[in-house]
N, C-alpha and C positions, 0 to 999 in steps of 0.2 A: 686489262680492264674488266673482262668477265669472271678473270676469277676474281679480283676486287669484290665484282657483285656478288657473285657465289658466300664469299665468306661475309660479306656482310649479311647477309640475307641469315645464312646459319647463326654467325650471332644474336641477330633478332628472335631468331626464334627460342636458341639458348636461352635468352634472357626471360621472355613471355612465357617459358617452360616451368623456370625456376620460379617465377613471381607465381605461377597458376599452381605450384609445386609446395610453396610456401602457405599461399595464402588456401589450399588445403588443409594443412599442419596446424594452420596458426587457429584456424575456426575449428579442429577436431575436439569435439567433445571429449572430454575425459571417461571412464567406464573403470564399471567394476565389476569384475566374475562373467563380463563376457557382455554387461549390456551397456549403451549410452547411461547420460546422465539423463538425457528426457526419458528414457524408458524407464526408468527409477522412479523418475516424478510422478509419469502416470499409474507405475503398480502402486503407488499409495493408500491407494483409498480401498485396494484390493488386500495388499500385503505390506503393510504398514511396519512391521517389526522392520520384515526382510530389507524395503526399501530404504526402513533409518536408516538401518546400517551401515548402506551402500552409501548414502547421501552422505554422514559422519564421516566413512572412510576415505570419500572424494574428497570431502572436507573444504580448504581454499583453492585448490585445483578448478571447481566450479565458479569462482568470482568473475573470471572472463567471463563466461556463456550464460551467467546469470545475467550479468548485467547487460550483454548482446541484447539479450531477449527482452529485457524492461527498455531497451532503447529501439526496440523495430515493434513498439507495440501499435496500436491502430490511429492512422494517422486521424486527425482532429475532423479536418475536413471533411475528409468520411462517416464522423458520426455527427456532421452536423446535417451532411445529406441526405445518412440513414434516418434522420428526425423527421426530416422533410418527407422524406418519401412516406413513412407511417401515417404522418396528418394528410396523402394526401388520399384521392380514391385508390380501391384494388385495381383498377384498369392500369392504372400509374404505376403501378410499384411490381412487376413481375417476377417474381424469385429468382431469377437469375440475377439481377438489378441488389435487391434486395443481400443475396447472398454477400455479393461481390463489395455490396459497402458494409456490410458487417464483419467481416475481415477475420473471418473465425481461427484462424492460424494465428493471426497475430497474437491475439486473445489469448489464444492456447498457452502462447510461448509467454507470457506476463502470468499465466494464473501458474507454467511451472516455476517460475523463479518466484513469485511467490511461494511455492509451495516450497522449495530447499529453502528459502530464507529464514521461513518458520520451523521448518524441522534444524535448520543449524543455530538457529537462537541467537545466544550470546557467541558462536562461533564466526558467526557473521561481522562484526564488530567492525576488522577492517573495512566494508561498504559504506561505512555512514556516512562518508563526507559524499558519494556518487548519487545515494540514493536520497539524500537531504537535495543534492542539485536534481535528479531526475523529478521532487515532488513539484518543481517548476513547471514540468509540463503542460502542454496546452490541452491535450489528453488526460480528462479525468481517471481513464482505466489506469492508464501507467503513475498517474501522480498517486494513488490512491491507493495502489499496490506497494509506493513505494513510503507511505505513509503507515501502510500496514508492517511491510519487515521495517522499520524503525522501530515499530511497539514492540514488534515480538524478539526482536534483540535485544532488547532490556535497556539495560542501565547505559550501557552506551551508546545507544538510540537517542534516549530521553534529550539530553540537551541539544541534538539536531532535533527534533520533534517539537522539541519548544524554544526554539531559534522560529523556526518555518511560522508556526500556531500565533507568534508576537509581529509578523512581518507581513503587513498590508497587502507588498508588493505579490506575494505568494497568490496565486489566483484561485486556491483551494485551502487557505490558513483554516476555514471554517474544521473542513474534513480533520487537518491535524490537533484543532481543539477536543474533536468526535475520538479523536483516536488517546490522547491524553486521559480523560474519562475512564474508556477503556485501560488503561494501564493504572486509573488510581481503584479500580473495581477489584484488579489482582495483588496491590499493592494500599491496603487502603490505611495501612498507617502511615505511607508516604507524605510526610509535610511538604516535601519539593513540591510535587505535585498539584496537592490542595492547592497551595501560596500561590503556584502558574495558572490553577484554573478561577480563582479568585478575583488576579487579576483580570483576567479573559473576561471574565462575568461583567468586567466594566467596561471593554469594549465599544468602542463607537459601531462596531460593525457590529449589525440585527445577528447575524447567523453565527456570530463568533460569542454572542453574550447569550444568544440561546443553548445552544452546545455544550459553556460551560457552567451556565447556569440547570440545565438540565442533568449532567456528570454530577454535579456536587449535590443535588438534590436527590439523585440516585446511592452517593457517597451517605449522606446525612439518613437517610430512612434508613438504613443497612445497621448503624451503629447503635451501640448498647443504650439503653436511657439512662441519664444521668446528668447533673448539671451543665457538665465542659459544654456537651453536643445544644440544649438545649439554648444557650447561653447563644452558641454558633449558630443555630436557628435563626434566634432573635437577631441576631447581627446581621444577616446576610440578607432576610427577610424584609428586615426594615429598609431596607434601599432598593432590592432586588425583586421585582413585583413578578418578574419571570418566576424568580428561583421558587417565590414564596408560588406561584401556581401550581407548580409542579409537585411541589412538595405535599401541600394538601391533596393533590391527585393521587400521589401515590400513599397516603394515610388512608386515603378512602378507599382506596385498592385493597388494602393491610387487613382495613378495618372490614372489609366486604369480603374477605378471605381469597383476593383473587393475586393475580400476579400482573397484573397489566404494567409493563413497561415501557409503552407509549400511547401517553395519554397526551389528550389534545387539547390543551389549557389555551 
């Protein structure tokens, strides 16, 4: 009976070895030339060539850890307590308090996988169905992160970007409108695009018909004069008392030689 116990007790451990064994392997970051993939992300902003290249060479190796880190970003709760704590007095809110719901690791780890996802662009491609589900989040950082690598991987973004931008249910559609705009700003002979935010513009929802009533009115001042554009003016104008604000805000901008981008109509 005791060796019974004995070897059962070694298998347990066996077993709890192998899982603490694996589940090492399975979370190891990829590397290249000797560093992590987080270390790449952070020489970026320092050594940008050097870290492309690393981040290219990791390539789809980094999809696990990318998407680990958009999914342990900063829990909701927590920034709804960091709100509270801000509105209330200093006596209230001790930096240690403070620190602890700001959650700055978390943070970290969503602004790197932002950061490979926009250095991998269109290499990205395979994430779009994770990161179209992660812009569901109840976490604006991580939905809005993940809002962001849909733009920046282009054309294979796009149609989850405006799946998410058409869908009520989305608790941040506004932001994928905001981020639409931005991809018809790099893209501005894109019809797809215009047509998506066109419709958006008639949107029931205030923040989704400002957005892309805002986009197109950014879109519309940018282009050459000539009947087509002016024509579209007229068109969008006459029903869009938004778009038509904006648009004279930014003629007066033009006209005033400034640049102001957001103006408060």
């Amino acid at each position: 009976m005791g060796k019974r116990k004995v070897i059962s007790f070694c298998l347990a451990v066996g077993l709890l070895l192998t899982a603490a064994v694996c589940a090492v392997f399975r979370d190891r970051e990829p590397s290249y030339q000797g560093r992590t993939l987080s270390e790449w992300a952070d020489l970026w902003p320092e050594r940008q060539d050097e870290a492309s290249e690393a981040i290219h060479h990791i390539g789809t190796n980094s999809f696990p850890i990318v998407l680990k880190w958009l999914r342990s970003g900063p829990s909701p709760w927590r920034e709804k307590m960091l709100g509270r704590a801000y509105s209330s007095p200093d006596w209230m809110r001790p930096d240690f308090l403070v620190n602890w719901l700001s959650d700055d690791q978390a943070k970290k780890r969503v602004g790197r996988a932002y950061q490979v996802i926009r250095i991998l662009g269109e290499e990205a491609g395979p994430m779009v169905a994770e990161l179209e589900q992660l812009s569901y989040e109840k976490s604006p950082f991580v939905a809005f992160a993940a809002f962001d690598g849909l733009a920046y991987i282009g054309r294979a973004g796009f149609l989850h970007l405006l799946r998410v931008s058409e869908d009520a249910k989305n608790p941040h559609h506004g932001k994928a409108v905001e981020r639409l705009g931005w991809l018809l700003q790099n893209h501005p002979s894109s019809t797809n695009i215009i047509q998506a935010l066109f419709q958006c513009a008639g949107d029931k929802d205030v923040m989704v018909q400002k957005e892309a009533s805002l986009a197109l009115a950014k879109w519309a001042i940018k282009q050459p004069a000539g009947v087509a554009i002016d024509k579209f003016k007229r068109s969008v104008g006459s029903t869009n008392e938004v778009f038509l604000r904006w648009l004279r805000q930014f003629e007066m901008s033009a006209n005033n030689g400034t640049t102001n981008n957001s103006p408060t109509p």
